[in-house]
C-alpha positions in Angstrom: -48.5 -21.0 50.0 -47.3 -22.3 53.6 -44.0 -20.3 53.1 -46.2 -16.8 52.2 -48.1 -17.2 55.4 -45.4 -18.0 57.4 -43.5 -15.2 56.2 -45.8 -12.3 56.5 -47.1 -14.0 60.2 -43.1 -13.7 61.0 -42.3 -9.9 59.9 -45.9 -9.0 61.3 -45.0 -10.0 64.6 -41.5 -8.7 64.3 -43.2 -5.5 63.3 -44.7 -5.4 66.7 -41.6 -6.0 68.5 -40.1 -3.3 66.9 -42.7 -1.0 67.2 -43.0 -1.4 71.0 -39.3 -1.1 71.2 -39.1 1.2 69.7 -35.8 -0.3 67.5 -34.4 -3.0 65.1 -32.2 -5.6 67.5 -29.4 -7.8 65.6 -31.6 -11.0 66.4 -34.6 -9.0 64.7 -31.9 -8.8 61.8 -30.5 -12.2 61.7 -34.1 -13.7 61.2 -35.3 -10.8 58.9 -32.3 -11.8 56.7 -32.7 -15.7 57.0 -36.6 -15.0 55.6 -35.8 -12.2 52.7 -32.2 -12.5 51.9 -31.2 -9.5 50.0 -34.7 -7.7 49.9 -33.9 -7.4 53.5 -30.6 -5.9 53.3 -32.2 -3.4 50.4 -34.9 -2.4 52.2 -32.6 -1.4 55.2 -30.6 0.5 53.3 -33.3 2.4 51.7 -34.6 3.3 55.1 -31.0 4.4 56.1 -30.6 6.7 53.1 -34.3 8.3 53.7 -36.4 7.0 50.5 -39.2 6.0 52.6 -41.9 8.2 52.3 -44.8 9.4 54.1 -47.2 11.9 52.2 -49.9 13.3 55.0 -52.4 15.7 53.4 -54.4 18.0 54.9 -57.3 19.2 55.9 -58.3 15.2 54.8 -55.4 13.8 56.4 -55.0 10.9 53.6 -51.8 9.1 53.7 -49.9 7.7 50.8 -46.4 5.9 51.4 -44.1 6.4 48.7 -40.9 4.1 48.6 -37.9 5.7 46.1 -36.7 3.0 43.7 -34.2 2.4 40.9 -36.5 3.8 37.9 -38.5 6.2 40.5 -41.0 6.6 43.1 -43.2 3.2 43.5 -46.6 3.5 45.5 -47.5 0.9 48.8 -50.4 0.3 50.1 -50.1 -1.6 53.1 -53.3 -2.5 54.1 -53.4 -4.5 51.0 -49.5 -5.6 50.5 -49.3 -3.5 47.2 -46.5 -2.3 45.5 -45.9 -0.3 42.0 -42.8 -1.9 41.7 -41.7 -4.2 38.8 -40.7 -6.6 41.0 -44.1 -6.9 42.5 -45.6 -6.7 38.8 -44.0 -10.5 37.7 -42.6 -12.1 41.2 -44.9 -11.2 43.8 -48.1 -11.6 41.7 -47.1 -14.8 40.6 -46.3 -16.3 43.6 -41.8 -16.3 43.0 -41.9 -14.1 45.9 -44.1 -12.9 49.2 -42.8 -8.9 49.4 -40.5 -6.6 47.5 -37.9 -4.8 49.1 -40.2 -1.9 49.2 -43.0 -3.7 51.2 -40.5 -4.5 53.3 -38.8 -1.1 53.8 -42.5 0.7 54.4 -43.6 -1.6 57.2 -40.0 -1.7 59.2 -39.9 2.4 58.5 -43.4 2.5 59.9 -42.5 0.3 63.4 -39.1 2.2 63.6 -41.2 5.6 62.6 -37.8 6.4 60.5 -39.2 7.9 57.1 -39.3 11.1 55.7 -42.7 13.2 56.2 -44.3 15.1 53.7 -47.1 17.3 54.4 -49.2 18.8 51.8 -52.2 20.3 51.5 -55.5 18.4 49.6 -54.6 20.5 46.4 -51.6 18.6 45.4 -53.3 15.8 45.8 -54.0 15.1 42.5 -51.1 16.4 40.9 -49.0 13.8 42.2 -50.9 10.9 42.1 -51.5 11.1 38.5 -47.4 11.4 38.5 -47.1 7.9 40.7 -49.6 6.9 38.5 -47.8 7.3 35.3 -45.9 4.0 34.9 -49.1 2.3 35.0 -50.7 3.7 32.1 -47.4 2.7 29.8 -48.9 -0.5 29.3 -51.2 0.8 26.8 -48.5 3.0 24.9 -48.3 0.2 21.4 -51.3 -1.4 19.4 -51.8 -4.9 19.5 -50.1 -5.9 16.7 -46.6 -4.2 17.7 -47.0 -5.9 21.2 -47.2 -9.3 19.4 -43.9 -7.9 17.6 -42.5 -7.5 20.7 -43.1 -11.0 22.1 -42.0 -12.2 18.4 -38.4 -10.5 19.3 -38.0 -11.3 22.9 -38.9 -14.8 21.9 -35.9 -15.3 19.4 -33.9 -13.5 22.0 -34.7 -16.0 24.4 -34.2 -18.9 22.1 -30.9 -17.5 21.5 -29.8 -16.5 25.3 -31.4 -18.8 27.3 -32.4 -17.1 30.3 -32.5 -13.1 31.0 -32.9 -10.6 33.6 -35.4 -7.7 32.2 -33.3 -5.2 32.5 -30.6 -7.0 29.5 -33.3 -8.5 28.3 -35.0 -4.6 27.5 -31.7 -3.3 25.7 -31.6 -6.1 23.5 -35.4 -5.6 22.1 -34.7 -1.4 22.2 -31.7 -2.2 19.7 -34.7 -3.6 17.4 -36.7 0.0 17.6 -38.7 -0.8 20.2 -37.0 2.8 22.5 -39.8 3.6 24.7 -40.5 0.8 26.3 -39.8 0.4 29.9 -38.6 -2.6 31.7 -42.4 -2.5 33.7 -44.1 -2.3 30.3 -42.2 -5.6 29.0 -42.5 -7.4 31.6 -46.6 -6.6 31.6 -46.4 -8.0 27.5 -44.7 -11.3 28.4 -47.0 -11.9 31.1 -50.0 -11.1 28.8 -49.0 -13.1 26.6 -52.1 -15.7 26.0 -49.6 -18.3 24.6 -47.7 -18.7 27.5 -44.4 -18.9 25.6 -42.4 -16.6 28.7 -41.8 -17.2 32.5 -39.4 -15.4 35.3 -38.2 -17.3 37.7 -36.0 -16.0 40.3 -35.5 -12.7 38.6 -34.3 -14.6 35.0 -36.8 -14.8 31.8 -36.7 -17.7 30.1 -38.5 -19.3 27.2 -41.2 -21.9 27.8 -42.8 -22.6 24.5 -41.6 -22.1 21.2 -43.9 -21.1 18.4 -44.8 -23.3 16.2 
């Protein structure tokens, strides 16, 4: 817990700097990457290449950030340190890490005012948030029992592997049937699981209790 407060105290103030600078300086860098490592150096580049973005309706003038990722467009909500990201789902939640990359990328784009705007009127509003809002419903796509065959399969595939990242770990169960689940909506079974029999650490699944 002394290590999430002393991060987000560090890239608040460091979000100030930057702000009032109006730009990122190479010591700024050097102690962004000693706190966040490679989320750093991905959120940078995400800002670089322009998938930060800042959705400003009108007449309402509601903003919604939107941060492009690897399997699509993940919602932030600052105020609140939410992301829509898997890696938020099983790392941030439970305490692995303090911010994704995308938290990261949001608040840095927002000091350095380097993200793409998007202005649209109140109309498409709700079109597109029931679009960001899709991934978050696929947690409901089997029946119970199917999701307890799911965690029967990833826990013989762990038994056998040892450790996985979700990604490997997702083509191995697909090859079983299971084709329309998405790493997001795995992940969201392990955790689930009232048994306890799965935890990621560091980005790596691994089996904590057998069945019995």
């Amino acid at each position: 817990m002394e290590q999430t407060v002393t991060e987000n105290e560090a890239i608040d103030r460091i979000y100030q700097e930057i702000q009032q600078a109006g730009n990122i300086s190479n010591d700024q860098k050097n102690r962004l990457t000693e706190l966040f490592g490679n989320r750093f150096q991905s959120a940078l580049k995400a800002i670089d290449v322009g998938k930060v973005k800042k959705y400003l309706f009108h007449p309402s003038e509601r903003i919604v950030w939107i941060v492009v990722g690897k399997e699509g467009d993940y919602q932030i909500l600052p105020r609140v340190g939410f992301c829509s990201c898997n890696d938020f789902y099983f790392r941030v939640i439970s305490h692995e890490a303090t911010l994704c990359y995308h938290l990261i990328a949001q608040k840095l784009a927002e000091a350095l005012k380097k993200f793409i705007l998007i202005e649209n009127s109140d109309e498409a509003y709700g079109p597109l948030m029931d679009d960001w809002r899709k991934i978050q419903s696929e947690t409901r796509r089997l029946p119970i029992g199917e999701v307890e065959n799911v965690r029967k399969i990833v826990e013989i595939i762990l038994s056998e592997e040892g450790e996985l990242p979700i990604s490997p770990l997702l083509e191995e169960v697909k090859k079983t049937g299971f084709n329309s689940l998405t790493t997001r909506h795995l992940s969201s079974i392990m955790i689930a699981d009232k048994r306890k029999r799965f935890k990621c650490k560091q980005g790596l699944w691994i089996l904590v209790k057998a069945s019995v």
